[in-house]
C-alpha positions as CSV (number, residue, x, y, z in Angstrom):
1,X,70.6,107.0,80.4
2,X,73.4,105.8,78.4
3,X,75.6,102.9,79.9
4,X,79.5,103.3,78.8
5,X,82.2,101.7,80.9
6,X,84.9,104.2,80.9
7,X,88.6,103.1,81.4
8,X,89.4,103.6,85.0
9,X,92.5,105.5,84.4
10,X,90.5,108.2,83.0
11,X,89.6,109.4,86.3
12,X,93.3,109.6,88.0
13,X,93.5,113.4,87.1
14,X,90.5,113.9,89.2
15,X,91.7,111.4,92.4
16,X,95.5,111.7,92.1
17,X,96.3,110.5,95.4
18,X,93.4,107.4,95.6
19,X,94.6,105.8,92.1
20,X,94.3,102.6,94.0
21,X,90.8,103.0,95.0
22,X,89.7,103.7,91.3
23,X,88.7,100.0,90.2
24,X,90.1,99.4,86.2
25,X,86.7,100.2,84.4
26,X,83.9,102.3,86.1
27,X,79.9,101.8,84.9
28,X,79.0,105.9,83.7
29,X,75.3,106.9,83.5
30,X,75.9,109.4,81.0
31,X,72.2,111.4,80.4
32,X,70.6,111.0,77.3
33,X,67.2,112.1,76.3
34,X,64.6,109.7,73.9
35,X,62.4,112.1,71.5
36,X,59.6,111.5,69.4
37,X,60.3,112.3,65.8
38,X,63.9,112.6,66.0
39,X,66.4,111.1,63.6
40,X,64.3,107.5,63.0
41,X,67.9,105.6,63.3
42,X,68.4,107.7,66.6
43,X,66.1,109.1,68.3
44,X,68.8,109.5,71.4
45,X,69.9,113.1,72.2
46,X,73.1,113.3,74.3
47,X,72.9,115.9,77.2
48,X,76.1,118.1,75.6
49,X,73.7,118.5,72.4
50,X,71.2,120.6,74.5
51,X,73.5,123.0,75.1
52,X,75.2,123.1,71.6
53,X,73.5,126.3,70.5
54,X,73.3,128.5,73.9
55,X,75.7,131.4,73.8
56,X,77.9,130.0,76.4
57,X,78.4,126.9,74.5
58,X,81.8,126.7,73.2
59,X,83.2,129.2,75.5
60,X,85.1,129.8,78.5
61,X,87.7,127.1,79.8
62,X,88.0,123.6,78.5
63,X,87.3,120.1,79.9
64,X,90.4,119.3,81.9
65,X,89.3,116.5,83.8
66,X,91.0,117.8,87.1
67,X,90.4,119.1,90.3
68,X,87.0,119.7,91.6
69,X,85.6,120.1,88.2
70,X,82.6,117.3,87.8
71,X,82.3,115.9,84.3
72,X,78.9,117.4,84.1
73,X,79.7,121.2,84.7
74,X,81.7,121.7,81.9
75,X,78.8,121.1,79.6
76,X,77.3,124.2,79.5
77,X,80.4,125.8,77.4
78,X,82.0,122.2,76.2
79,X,80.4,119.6,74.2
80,X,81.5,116.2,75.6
81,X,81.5,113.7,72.8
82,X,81.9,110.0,73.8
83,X,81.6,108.8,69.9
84,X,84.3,110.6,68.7
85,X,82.3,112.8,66.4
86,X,84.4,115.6,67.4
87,X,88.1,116.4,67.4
88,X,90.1,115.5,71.0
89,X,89.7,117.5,73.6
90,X,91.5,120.9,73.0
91,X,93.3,122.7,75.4
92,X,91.4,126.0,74.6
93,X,87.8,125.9,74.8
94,X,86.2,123.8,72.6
95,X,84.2,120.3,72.4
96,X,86.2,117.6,73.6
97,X,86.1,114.0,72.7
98,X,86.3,111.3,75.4
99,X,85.9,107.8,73.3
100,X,89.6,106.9,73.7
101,X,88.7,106.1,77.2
102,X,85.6,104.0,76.3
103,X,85.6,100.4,76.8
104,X,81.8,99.0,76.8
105,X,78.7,100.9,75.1
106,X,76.4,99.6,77.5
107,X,73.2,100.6,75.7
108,X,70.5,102.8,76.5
109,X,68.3,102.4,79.8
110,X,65.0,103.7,81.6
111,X,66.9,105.1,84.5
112,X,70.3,105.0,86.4
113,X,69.0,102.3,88.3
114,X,68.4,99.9,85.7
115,X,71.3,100.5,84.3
116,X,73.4,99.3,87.7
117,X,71.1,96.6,88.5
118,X,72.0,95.4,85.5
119,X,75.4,96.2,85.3
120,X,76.3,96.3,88.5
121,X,78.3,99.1,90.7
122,X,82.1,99.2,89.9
123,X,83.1,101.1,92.9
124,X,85.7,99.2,94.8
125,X,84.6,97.6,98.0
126,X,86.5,99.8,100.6
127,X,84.9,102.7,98.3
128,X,81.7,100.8,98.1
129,X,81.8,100.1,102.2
130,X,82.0,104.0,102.5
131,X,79.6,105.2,99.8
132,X,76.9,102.2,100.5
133,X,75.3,104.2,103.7
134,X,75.2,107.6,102.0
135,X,74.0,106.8,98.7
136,X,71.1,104.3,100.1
137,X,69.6,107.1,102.3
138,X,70.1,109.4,99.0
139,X,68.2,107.0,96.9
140,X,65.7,106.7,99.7
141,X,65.2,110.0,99.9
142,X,66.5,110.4,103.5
């Protein structure tokens, strides 16, 4: 897993009427891969670049960050680019880059848990209060 803190406004598109529930920066365990024999200075493979050559990749509708639209499902036909590799994201399809809304590079970690014992949740705590019971029995496997 990667660690980036991601500007909390960059998810009011998605939770237009709980703007006030989104805390100012929010801890994202974005999926990265370690391989052997990789690129020596980075052996890290970001989760849009496993989908870069399928034939749905850059295809279909673009990354609009909106509505019930999870920033993970768009990957199969969008490359999302948090190092600004890549031009912003277009409103046709196309890869989109999302490191304006970066405000930490946390580093890379074993798992999602290490990275938010580490780190920390940055839910709010009427969020967390709400979230706590269903995503301890998830993590226990309840």
């Amino acid at each position: 897993m990667r660690g980036l803190v991601v500007d909390g406004a960059f998810w009011y598109p998605r939770f237009p009427r709980l703007h006030a529930l989104v805390p100012a920066q929010v801890v994202l365990a974005w999926p990265e891969f370690r391989l052997p024999g990789r690129t020596p200075g980075d052996p890290w493979l970001p989760i849009s670049d496993l989908f870069a050559d399928t034939p749905t990749a850059g295809t279909g509708t673009p990354f609009t960050n909106s509505g019930p639209e999870t920033l993970f499902e768009p990957l199969s036909r969008t490359a999302i680019d948090w190092d600004a590799t890549r031009a912003a994201c277009p409103t046709t399809a196309g890869p989109c880059n999302l490191s304006a809304h970066i405000r930490a590079d946390l580093g890379h970690f074993d798992s999602r848990d290490a990275l938010l014992t580490r780190h920390g949740q940055t839910l709010c705590p009427a969020a967390r209060l709400l979230a706590e019971p269903v995503l301890s029995r998830r993590a226990a496997g309840l």
